[in-house]
C-alpha positions in Angstrom: -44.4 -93.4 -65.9 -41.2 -94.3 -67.5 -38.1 -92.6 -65.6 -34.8 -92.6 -67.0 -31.3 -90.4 -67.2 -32.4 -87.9 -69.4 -35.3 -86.9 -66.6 -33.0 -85.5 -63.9 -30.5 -82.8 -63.6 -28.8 -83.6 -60.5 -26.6 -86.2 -62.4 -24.6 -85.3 -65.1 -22.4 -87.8 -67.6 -19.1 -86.8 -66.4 -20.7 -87.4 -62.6 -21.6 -91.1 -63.4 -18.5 -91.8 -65.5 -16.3 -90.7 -62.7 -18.0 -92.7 -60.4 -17.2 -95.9 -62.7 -13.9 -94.8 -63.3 -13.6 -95.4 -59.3 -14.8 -98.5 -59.4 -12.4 -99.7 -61.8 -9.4 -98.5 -59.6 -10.1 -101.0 -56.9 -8.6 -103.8 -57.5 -11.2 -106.9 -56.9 -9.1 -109.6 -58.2 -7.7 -112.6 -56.6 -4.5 -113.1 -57.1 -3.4 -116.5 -58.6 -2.0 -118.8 -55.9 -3.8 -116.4 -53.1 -5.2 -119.3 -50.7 -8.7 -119.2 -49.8 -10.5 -116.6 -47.6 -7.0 -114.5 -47.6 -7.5 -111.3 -45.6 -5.7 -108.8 -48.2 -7.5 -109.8 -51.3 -11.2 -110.1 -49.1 -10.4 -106.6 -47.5 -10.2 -105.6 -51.2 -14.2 -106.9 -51.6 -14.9 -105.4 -48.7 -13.4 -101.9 -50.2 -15.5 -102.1 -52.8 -18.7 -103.0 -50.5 -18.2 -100.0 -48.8 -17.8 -97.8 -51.8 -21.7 -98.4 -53.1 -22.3 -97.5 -49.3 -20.4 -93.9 -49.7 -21.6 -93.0 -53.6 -24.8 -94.1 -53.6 -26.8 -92.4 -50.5 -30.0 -92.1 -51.6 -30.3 -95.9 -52.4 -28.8 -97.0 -49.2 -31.2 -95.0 -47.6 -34.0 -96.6 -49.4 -32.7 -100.1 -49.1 -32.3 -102.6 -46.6 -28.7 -103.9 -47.0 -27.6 -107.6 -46.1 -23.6 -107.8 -45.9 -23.4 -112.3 -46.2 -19.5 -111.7 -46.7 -16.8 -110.0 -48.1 -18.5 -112.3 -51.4 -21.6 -110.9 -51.1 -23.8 -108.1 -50.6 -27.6 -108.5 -51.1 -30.2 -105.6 -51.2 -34.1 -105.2 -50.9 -35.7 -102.0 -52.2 -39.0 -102.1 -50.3 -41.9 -102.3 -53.2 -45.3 -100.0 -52.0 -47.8 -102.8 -53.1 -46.2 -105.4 -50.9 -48.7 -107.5 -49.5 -46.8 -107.6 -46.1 -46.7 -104.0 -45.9 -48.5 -102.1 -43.0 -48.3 -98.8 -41.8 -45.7 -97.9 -44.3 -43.4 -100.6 -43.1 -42.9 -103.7 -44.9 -42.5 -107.3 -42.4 -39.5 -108.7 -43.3 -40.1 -112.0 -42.2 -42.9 -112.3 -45.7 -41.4 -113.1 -48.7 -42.8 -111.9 -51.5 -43.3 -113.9 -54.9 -43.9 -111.8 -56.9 -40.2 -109.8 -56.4 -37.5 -109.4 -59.1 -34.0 -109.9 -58.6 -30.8 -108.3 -60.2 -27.8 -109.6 -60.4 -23.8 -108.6 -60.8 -20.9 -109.2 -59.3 -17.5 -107.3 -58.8 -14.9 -109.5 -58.8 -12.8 -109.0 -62.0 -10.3 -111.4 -63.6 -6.5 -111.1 -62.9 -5.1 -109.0 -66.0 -1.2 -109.8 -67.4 -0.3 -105.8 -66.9 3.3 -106.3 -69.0 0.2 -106.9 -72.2 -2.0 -103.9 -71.6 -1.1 -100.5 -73.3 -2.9 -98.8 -70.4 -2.8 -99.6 -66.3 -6.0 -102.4 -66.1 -6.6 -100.7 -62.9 -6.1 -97.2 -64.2 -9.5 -96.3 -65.3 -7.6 -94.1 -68.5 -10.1 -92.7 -70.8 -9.1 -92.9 -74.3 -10.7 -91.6 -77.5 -14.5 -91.8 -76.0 -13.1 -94.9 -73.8 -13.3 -96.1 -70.4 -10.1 -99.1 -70.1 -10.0 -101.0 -67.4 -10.3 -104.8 -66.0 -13.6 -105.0 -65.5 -15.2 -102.2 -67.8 -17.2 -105.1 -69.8 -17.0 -107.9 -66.9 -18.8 -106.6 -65.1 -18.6 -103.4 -63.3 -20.4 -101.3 -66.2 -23.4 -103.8 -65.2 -23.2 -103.2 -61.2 -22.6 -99.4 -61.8 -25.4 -98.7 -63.8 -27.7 -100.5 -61.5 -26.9 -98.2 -58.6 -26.4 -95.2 -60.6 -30.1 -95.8 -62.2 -31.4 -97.3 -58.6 -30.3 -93.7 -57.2 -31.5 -91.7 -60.0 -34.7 -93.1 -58.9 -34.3 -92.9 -54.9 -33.8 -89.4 -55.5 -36.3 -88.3 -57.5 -38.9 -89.8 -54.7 -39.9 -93.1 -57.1 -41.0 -96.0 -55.2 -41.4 -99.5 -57.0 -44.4 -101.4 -57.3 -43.1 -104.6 -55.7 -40.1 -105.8 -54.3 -36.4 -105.5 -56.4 -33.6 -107.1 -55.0 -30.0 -107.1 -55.6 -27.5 -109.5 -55.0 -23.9 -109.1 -55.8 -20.8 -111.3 -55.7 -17.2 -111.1 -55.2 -16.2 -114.5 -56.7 -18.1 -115.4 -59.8 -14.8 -115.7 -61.5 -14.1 -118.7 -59.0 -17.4 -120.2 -59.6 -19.5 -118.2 -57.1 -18.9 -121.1 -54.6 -18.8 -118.1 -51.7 -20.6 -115.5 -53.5 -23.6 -116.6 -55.1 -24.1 -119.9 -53.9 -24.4 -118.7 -49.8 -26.5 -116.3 -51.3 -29.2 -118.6 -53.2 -29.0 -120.7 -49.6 -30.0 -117.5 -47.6 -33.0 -116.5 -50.1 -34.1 -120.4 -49.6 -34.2 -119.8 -46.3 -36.2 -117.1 -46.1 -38.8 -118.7 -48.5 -38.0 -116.3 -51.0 -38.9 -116.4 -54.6 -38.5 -114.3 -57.5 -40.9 -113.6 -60.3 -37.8 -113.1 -62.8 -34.3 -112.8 -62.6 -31.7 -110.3 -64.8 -28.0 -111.3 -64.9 -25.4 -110.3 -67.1 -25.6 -112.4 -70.7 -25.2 -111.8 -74.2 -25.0 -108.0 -75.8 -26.3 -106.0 -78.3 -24.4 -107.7 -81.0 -23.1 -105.5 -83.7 -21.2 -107.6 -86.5 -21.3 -110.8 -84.9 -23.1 -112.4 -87.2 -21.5 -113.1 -90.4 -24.0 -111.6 -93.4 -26.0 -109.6 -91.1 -25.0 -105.7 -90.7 -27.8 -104.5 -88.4 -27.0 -104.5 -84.5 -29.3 -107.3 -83.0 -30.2 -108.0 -79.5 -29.2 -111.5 -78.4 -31.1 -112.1 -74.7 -30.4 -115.5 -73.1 -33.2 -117.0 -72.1 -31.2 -120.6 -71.4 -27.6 -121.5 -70.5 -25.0 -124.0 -70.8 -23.7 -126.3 -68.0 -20.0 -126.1 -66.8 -17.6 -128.7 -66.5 -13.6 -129.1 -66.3 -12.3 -132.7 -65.9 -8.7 -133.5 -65.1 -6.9 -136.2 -67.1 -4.3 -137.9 -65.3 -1.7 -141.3 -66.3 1.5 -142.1 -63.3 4.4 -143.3 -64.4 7.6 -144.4 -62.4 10.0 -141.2 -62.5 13.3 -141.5 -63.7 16.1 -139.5 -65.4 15.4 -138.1 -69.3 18.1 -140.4 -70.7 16.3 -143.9 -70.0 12.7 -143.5 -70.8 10.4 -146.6 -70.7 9.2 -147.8 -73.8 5.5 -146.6 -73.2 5.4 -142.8 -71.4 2.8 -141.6 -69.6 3.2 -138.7 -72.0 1.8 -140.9 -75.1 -1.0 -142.1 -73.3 -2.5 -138.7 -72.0 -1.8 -137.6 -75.7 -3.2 -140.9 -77.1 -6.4 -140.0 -75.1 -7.1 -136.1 -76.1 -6.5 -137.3 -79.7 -9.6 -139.8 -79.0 -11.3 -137.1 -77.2 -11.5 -134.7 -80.4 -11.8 -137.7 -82.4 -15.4 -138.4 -80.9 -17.5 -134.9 -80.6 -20.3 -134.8 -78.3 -23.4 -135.1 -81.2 -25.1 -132.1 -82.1 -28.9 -131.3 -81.2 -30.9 -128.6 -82.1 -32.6 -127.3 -79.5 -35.9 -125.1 -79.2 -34.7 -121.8 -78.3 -31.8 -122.3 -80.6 -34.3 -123.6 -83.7 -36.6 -120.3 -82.4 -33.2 -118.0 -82.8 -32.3 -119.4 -86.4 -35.8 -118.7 -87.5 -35.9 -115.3 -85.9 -33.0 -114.3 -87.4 -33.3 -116.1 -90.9 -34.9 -113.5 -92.5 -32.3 -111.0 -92.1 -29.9 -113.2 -94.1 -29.4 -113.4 -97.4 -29.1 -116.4 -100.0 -28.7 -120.2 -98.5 -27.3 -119.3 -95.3 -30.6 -117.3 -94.3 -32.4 -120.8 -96.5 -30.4 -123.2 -94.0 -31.0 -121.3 -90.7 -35.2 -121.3 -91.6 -35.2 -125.1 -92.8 -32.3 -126.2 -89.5 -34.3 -128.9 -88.5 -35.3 -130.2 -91.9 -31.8 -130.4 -92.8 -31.2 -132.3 -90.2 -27.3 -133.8 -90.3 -26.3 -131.5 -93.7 -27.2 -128.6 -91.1 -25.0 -130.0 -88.7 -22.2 -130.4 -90.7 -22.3 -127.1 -92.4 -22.4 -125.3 -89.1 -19.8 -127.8 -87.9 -16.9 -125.3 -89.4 -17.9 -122.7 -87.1 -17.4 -122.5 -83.8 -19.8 -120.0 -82.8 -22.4 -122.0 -84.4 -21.0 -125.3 -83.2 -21.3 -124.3 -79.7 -25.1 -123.9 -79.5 -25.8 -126.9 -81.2 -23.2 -129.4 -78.8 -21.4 -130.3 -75.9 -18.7 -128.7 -76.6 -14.1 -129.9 -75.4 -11.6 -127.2 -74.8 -8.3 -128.6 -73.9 -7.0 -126.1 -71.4 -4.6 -127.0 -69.7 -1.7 -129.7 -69.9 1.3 -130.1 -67.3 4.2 -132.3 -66.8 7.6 -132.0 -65.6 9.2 -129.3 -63.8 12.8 -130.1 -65.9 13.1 -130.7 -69.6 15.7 -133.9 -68.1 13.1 -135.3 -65.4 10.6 -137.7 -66.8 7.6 -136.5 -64.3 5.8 -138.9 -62.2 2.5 -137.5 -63.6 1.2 -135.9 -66.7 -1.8 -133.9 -66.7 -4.5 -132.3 -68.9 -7.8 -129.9 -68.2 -10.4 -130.1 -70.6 -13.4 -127.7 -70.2 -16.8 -129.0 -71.3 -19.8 -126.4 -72.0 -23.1 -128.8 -71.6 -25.8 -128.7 -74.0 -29.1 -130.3 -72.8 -29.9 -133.1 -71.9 -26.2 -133.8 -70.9 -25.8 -133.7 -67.3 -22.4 -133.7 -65.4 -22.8 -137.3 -64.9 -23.3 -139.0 -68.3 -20.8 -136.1 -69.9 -18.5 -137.8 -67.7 -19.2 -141.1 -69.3 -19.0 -140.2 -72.4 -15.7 -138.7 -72.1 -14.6 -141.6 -70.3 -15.7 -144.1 -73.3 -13.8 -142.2 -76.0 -10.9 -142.5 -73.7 -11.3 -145.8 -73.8 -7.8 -146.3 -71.2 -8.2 -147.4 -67.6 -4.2 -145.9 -67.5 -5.9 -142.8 -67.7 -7.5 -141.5 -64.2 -10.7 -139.1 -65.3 -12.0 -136.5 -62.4 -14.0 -133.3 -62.1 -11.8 -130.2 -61.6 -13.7 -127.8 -59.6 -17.2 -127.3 -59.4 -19.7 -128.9 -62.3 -22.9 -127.6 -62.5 -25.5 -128.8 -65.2 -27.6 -126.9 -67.9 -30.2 -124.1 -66.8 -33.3 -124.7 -69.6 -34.9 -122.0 -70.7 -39.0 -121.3 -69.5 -41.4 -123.0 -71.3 -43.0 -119.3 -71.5 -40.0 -117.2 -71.3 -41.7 -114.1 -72.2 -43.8 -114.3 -69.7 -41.7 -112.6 -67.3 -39.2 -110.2 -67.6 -39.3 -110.2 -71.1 -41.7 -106.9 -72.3 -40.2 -105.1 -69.1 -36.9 -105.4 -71.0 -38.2 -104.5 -74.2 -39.6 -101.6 -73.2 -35.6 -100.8 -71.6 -34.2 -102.0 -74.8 -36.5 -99.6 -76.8 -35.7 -96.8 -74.3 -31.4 -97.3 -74.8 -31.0 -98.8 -78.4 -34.2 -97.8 -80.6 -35.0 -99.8 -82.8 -33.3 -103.2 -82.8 -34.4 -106.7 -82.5 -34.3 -108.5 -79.4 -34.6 -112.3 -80.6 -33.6 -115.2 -77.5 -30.8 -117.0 -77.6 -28.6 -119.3 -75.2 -25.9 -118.3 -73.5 -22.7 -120.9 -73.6 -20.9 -118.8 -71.2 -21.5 -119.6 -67.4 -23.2 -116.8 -64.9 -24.0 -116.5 -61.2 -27.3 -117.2 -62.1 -26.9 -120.5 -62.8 -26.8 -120.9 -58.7 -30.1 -119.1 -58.6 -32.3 -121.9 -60.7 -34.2 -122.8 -58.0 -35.8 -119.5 -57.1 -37.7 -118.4 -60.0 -39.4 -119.7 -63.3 -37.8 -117.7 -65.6 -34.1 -116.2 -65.9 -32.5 -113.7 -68.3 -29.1 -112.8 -68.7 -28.5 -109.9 -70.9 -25.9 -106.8 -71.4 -27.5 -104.0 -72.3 -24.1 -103.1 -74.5 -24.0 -102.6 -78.6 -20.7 -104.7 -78.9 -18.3 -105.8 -81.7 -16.1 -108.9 -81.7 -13.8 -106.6 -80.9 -14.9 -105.3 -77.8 -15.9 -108.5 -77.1 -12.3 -110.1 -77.3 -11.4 -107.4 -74.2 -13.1 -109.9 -72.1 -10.9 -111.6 -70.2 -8.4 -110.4 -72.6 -6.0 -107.7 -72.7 -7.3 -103.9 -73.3 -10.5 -104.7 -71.9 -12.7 -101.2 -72.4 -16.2 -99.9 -72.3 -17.5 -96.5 -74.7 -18.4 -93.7 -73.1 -21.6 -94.2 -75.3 -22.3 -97.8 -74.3 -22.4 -97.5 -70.4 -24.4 -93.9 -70.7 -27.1 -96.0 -73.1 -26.5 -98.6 -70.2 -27.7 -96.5 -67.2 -30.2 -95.6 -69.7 -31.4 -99.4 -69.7 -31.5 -100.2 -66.0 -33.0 -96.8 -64.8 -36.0 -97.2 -67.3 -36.2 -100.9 -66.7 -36.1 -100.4 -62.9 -38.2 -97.3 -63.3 -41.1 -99.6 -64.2 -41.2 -102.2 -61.7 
């Protein structure tokens, strides 16, 4: 039986999207400077823990509910064919294989409030819009899950197997607290997942130059994450007596070597599958180039070279961040600094990214260390649509009739990427028809969700979950 939104009366639109509206008005960001494990900004998380507890009854009463820390709350929705089951009650201590796991997390990014034309904590609805930090990254995702989990609870559905949740409150810090803890405690139970959903790429709509219909872009591989820090020490001194070589030149000397020297490009086999997916919905050479990539070889390369969205699923990919120096335009600084931000294409590791960079530097004057936490590539399954994939199909088909769902990679970094381990096969996908526009909300200024989009949304999840 399929179940979804349209099936029950007890919830209405106006219900669901007040529901999300609250959501958005807690504040689950951690404000810049705020040291680690600060009491104010985790009794914030903590806020929001407890407000899935109060809205969502049904669910809680259905679930068991594992509270790690205020980073992360994990859930188990007992599934009736569970091989530990007996008498009606499942033994916790057998993990079960063959469960799926969904993840989302509810930390948002800080948002410059003097740049918004609405409150980013406000939850303002505007012209069939929902703004707020957070509407697109990610509370729309977490809130649909529970609203369609307790669409379901209450309507007396039971799922086949095991569905767990698992939900951060730092995956905008890297998940170091959130995620990562929570990966460890699923190890140590021996747990295992058949499939995995986290958030990913959307329902594109105009995001693809030449092609006008909406298209379905599910990630079935993702990029690896790294920021080094680019350092050169110099004796400091007043402005008026510089030396004759500043450590200014060299750091600058350095990043122009950096760009100089791009990682090569590669083409890799769920990107050459997405270009010949999609080839036939482009007109003229472009649609020619896409079917024939690997043929072309370099004169692909070099024509996709001019554009970035294309040049960052074919390479390692440089983003100079960040660059620092002295506090006074008079002061020469003692050190000068520079972030770059690599997104790793496989088969480039942390380690021999590293080495690279460091040979186009070329300068031992120049001090080269990771900034943070580097985590390699995630590779897609060798049979990705084996599992998960026709289950989410059959969603997509439910939500957004009609539109393709081709795989793609997503160069963007997820919580899921801490997750690797536990199952053969991840998919991180966002259930939302999106255009660049929406899509520059992210992170960005005005962020906002339509009315339409997170209704199609619960849509989605309570037909996908409905089938498990």
């Amino acid at each position: 039986m399929v179940y979804n939104i349209a099936d029950f009366s007890h919830t209405t639109s106006m219900d669901i999207i007040d529901r999300f509206r609250a959501a958005l008005k807690i504040p689950t960001w951690w404000p810049p400077g705020t040291p680690p494990n600060d009491e104010a900004a985790e009794a914030v998380l903590r806020r929001f823990q407890e407000f899935l507890v109060e809205n969502y009854p049904a669910f809680h009463a259905a679930a068991e509910r594992h509270v790690l820390s205020p980073y992360s709350v994990l859930y188990r929705w007992p599934g009736a064919g569970h091989e530990g089951e007996t008498n009606g009650v499942v033994k916790n201590d057998v993990a079960n294989n063959d469960a799926v796991l969904f993840l989302a997390h509810y930390d948002v990014v800080p948002a410059e409030t003097e740049k918004w034309k609405v409150d980013p904590f406000g939850a303002e609805i505007k012209d069939g819009f929902i703004y707020g930090r957070g509407s697109l990254d990610m509370k729309n995702i977490l809130i649909n899950i529970m609203e369609g989990a307790e669409t379901l609870c209450l309507a007396g559905f039971k799922p086949r197997r095991d569905i767990w949740f698992a939900f951060g409150g730092d995956e905008e810090r890297a998940g170091i607290l959130g995620a990562m803890e929570a990966a460890k405690w699923f190890a140590q139970q021996g747990q295992r997942f058949s499939w995995i959903l986290d958030e990913g790429t959307p329902v594109g709509e105009n995001q693809i130059k030449g092609i006008d219909s909406p298209l379905a872009l599910v990630s079935v591989e993702e990029k690896g994450f790294l920021s080094l820090d680019l350092t050169v020490t110099q004796e400091p001194g007043h402005a008026s007596r510089p030396p004759r070589t500043q450590a200014a030149a060299v750091l600058g000397r350095a990043l122009c070597r950096i760009a100089a020297r791009p990682f090569p490009c590669k083409l890799s086999p769920i990107v050459e599958r997405f270009f010949a997916d999609v080839s036939p919905l482009m007109p003229g050479i472009q649609g020619f180039a896409m079917r024939h990539a690997r043929a072309l070889g370099p004169l692909f390369f070099k024509l996709a070279a001019s554009n970035p969205a294309m040049a960052s699923m074919l390479r390692t990919t440089v983003a100079m961040t960040q660059l620092e120096g002295s506090a006074a335009d008079n002061v020469l600084p003692s050190e000068v600094r520079a972030v770059i931000n690599l997104r790793l294409l496989s088969p480039w590791t942390v380690e021999n990214a590293i080495e690279f960079i460091k040979k186009a530097v070329y300068d031992e004057r120049v001090r080269i260390g990771v900034h943070g936490l580097g985590t390699g590539p995630v590779a897609a399954s060798h049979d990705y649509r084996r599992s998960g994939w026709q289950e989410i199909r059959a969603a997509l088909a439910e939500a957004w009739p009609n539109i393709p769902m081709l795989p793609f990679i997503m160069v963007a970094t997820t919580d899921s990427r801490h997750y690797k381990d536990l199952a053969d096969n991840i998919i991180r996908f966002s259930p939302y028809k999106l255009t660049p526009e929406d899509l520059s909300g992210i992170h960005g200024h005005d962020e906002r969700i339509s009315e339409e989009n997170l209704l199609r949304g619960l849509k989605f999840y309570t037909t996908l979950l409905g089938a498990l």
